[in-house]
N, C-alpha and C positions, 0 to 999 in steps of 0.2 A: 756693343758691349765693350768696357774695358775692364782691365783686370791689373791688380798687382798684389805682392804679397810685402806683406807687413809682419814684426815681430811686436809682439805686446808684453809683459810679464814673463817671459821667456816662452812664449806659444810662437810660434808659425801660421800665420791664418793668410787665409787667403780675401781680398777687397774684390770684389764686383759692383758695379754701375752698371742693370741692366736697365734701360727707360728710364722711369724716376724711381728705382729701385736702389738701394744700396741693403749689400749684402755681407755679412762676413760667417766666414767659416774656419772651422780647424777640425783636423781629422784627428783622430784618437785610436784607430786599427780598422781590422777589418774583422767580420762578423766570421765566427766558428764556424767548422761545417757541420758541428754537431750540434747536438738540444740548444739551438737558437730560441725557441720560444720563453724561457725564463728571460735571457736578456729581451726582449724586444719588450715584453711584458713592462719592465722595470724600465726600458726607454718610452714606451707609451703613457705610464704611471706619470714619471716625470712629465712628458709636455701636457698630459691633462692640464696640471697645477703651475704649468708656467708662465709666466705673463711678457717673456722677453727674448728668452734662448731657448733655443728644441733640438734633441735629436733630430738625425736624422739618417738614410743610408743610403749613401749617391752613389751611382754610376757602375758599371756592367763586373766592378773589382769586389761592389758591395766594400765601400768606404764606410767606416761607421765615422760620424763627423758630429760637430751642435753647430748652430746657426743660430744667428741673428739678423733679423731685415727689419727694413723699414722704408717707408717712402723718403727720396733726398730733398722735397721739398722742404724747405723752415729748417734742417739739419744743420745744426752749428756745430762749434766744436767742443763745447760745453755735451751736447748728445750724444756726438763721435767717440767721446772719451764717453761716457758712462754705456755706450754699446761694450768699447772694448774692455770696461773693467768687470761687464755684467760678463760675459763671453770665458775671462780668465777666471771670478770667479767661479762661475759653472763648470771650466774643464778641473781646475782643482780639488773643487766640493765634489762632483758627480761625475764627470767624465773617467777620471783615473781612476777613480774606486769602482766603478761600472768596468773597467779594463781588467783589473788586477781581480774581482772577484769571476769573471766568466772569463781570464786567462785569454784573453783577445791580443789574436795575433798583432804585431806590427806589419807585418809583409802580408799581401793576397794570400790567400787558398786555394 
């Protein structure tokens, strides 16, 4: 795997190559310890209807993050740029309003 982090639209995301993988991510908090099921609700609503970026909640801090993948095969940079601008705007559109309406930490719980 390699890994580097990138700024986009003023996001922090993080780049992974795993296999023929390319990955990007950006974290947006971390999940409440209380009545989580509203939010989770409204993150799974979203990736129903999505065709490109998903929630998602990684690793043992419960990161609430959106993602976007795709295979790097044929991946130009005409692609690369429309991952990162689909990625910015989803944290814009959905991610921040999803933060600020369920008061989602920045730091672990």
């Amino acid at each position: 795997m390699w890994a580097a982090g990138l700024n986009h639209a003023g996001i922090n995301m993080g780049l992974f190559l795993a296999g023929n993988s390319v990955h990007l991510i950006a974290g947006f908090g971390y999940v409440p310890r209380a009545n989580v099921a509203p939010l989770y609700r409204q993150m799974l609503e979203f990736n129903l209807n999505s065709t490109g970026v998903f929630f998602a909640v990684k690793g043992d801090d419960y990161q609430l993050a959106i993602v976007c993948s795709r295979s790097a095969e044929g991946l130009d940079l005409q692609e690369f740029t429309w991952m990162l601008n689909q990625m910015a705007a989803t944290f814009f559109q959905m991610a921040v309003p999803i933060a600020q309406k369920f008061q989602v930490s920045q730091t672990p719980t």
